[in-house]
C-alpha positions in Angstrom: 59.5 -19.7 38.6 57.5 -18.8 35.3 60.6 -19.8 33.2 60.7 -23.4 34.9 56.9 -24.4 34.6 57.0 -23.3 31.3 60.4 -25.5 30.8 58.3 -28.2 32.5 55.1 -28.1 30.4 57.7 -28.3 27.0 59.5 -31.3 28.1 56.3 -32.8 29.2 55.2 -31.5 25.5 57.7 -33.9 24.2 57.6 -36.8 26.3 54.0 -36.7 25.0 55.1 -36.5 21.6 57.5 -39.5 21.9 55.0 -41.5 23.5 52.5 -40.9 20.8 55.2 -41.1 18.0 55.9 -44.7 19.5 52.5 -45.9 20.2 51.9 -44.7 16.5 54.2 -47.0 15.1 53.4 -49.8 16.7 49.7 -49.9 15.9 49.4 -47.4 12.7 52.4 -47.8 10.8 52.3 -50.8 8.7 48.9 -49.2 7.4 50.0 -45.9 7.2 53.6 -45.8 7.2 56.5 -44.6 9.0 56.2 -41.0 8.4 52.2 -41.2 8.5 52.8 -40.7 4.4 50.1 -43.3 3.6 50.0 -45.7 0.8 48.3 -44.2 -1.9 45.5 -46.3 -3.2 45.5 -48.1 -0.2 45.7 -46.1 3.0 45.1 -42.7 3.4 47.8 -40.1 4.3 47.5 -38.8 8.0 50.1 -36.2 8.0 48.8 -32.9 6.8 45.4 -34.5 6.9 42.7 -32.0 8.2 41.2 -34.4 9.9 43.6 -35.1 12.0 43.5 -31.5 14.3 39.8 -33.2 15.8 41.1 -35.0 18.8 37.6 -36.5 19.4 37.3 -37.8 16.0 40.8 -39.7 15.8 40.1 -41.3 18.9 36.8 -42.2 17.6 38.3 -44.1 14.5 41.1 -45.4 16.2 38.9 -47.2 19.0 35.8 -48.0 16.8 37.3 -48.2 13.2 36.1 -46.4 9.6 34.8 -47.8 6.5 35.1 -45.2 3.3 34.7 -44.2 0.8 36.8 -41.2 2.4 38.4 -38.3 0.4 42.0 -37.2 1.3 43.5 -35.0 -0.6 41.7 -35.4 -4.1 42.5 -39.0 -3.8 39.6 -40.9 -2.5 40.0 -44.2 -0.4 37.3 -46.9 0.3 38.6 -49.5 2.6 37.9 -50.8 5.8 40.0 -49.6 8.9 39.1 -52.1 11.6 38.4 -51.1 15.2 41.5 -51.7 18.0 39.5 -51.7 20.8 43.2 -52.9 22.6 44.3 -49.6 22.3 43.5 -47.5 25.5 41.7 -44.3 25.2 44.6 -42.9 26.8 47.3 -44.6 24.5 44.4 -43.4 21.6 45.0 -40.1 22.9 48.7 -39.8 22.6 48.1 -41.0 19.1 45.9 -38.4 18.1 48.1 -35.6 19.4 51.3 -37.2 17.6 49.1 -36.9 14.3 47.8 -33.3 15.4 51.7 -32.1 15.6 52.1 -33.4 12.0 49.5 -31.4 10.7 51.7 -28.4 9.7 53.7 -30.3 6.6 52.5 -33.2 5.2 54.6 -35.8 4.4 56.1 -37.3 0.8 53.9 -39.7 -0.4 55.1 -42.9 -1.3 55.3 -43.3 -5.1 52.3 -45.2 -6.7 53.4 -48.4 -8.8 53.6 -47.6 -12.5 52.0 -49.4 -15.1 55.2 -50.5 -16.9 56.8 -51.3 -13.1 55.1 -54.9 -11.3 53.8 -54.1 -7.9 54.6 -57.1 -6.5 57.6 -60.3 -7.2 56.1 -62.3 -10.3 58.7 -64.9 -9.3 56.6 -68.0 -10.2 58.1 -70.1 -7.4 58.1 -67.2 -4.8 54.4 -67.3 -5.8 53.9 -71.1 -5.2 55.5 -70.8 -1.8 53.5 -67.8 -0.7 50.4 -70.4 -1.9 51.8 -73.1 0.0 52.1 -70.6 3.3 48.4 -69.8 2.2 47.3 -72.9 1.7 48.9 -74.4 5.5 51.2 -76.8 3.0 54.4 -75.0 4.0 54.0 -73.9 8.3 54.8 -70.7 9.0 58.0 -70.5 10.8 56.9 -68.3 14.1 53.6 -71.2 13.9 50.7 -68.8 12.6 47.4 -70.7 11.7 47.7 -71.5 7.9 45.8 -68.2 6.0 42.8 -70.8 4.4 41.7 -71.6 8.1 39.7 -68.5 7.5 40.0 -67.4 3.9 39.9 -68.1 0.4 42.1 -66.6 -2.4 41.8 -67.7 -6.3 40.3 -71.1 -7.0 41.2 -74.2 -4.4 38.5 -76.4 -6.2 35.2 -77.5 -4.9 36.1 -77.3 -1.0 37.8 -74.2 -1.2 38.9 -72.4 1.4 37.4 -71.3 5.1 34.3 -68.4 4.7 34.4 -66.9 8.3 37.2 -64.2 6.6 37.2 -62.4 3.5 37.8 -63.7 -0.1 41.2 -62.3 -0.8 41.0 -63.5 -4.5 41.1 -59.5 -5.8 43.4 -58.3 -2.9 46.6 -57.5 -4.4 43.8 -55.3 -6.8 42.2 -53.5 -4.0 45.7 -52.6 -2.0 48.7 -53.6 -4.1 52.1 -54.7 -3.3 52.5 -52.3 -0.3 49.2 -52.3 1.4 49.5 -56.0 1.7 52.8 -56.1 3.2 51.7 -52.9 5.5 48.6 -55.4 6.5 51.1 -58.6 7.2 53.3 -56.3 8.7 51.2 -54.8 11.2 47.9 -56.6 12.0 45.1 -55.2 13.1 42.1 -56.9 12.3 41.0 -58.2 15.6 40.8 -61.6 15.2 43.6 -62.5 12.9 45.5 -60.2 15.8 45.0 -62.3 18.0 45.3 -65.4 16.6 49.0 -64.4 15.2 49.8 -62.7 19.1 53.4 -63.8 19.4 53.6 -65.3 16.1 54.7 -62.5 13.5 54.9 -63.2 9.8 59.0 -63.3 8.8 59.5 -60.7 5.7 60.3 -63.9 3.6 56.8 -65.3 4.6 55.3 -62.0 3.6 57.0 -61.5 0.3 56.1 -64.8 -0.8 52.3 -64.3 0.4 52.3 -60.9 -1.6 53.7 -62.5 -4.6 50.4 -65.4 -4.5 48.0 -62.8 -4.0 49.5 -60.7 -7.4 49.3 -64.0 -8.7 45.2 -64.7 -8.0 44.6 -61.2 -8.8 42.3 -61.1 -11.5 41.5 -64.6 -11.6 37.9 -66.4 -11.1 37.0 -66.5 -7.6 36.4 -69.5 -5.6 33.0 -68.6 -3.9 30.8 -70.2 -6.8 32.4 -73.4 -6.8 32.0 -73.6 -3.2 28.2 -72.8 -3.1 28.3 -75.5 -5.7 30.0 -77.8 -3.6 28.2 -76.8 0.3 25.1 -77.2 -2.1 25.8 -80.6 -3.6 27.1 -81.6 0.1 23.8 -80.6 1.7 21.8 -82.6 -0.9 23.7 -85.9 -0.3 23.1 -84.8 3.8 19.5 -84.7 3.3 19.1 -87.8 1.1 21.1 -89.7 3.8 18.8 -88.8 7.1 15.5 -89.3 4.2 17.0 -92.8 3.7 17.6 -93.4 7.5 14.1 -92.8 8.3 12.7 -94.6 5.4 14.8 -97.6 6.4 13.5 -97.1 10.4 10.0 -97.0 9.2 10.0 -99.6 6.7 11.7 -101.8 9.4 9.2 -101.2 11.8 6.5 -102.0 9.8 8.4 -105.3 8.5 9.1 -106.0 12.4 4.4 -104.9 12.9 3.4 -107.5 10.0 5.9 -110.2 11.4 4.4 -109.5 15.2 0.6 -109.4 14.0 1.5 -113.1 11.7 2.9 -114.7 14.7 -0.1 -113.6 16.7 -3.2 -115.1 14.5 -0.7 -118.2 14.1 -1.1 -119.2 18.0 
């Protein structure tokens, strides 16, 4: 009897483990990568991480997020991990004990990108299509809202592009070639989640958008010209309505004087 609860309590052991294995990669792995390995620079490693063994505190991050700057393993990271609020506490739960049960070996990190080696395509055309995809000139082919709906990247000229997201001009900088296709890959920002449910990015799609962003990296930022330009746009908008009520004004009175005339004239 022993001998089958304690056959019981493994298999359920590893039903767990599949579950949270599964659940793992279909939430955490485009950030963090198959294996957990992380993507250094960009993500931080979760296998052999320390922090991993506090249940509590994995469920925490996973349900309300983490900004850094964090330390993992003499490498420090200072990103944004946004909350998933979609994933149950339970679900949450099975996550955190997969990552617990990698805690005894870490595993390989990926390779950083080399000076001499280019992080990401420099294919000029690959570029101007991923700018195209950006820019809502070229549809995506699964029908995602074009990326400047809510962002800006590089210089678009004096409208720019939308301001409810990030400027993504320096984000090739911040997570190179393969934090921006684990991003694309895998979204989790809440918002952008939802507006791409059912609508995945194609690899194609997310090559291209990679190569754009190593393009703008480095360049002047858009954000200037576009305070500049709501600026300028505001002025004209408040010269207009002073004019409109100068011009209501000045017609009344024109419309008084005419009135008061035809009155002293009878």
């Amino acid at each position: 009897m022993k001998r089958r609860l304690v056959g019981l309590a493994v298999l359920l052991g590893l039903a767990l483990a599949a579950e949270g294995q599964q659940l793992y990669s279909q939430n955490c792995a485009g950030c963090h990568g198959a294996n957990a390995q992380g993507i250094p620079g960009a993500f931080p490693p979760l296998a052999g991480n320390p922090r991993m063994q506090d249940e509590a505190y994995v469920i925490k991050v996973i349900r309300e997020g983490i900004s850094g700057p964090l330390e993992v393993g003499g490498q420090t990271y200072n990103g944004v991990m946004p909350a998933m609020p979609q994933v149950s506490e339970a679900d949450a739960k099975a996550i955190a004990g997969y990552l617990k049960g990698l805690g005894g070996a870490a595993a390989e990190p990926a390779p950083a990108p080399t000076a001499s080696a280019p992080a990401a395509p420099t294919d000029p055309a690959l570029a101007d299509k991923g700018r195209a995809l950006f820019l809502g000139q070229q549809p995506f082919k699964n029908g995602g809202a074009p990326c400047m709906a809510c962002h800006t990247a590089g210089n678009f000229g004096p409208m720019g592009g939308g301001s409810l997201g990030k400027d993504l001009t320096d984000l090739h900088t911040r997570l190179g070639a393969a934090g921006i296709q684990g991003v694309l890959s895998n979204i989790a920002f809440p918002v952008m989640r939802e507006s791409y449910k059912g609508k995945p990015l194609t690899p194609e799609e997310i090559t291209a958008l990679t190569a754009f962003f190593a393009q703008t990296a480095g360049k002047p930022g858009n954000t200037a010209t576009m305070d500049a330009a709501r600026m300028l746009f505001a002025g004209l908008l408040g010269l207009l309505v002073l004019f409109g009520v100068m011009y209501l004004y000045w017609n009344n009175r024109r419309l008084g004087l005419a009135e008061r005339i035809r009155r002293r004239s009878t």
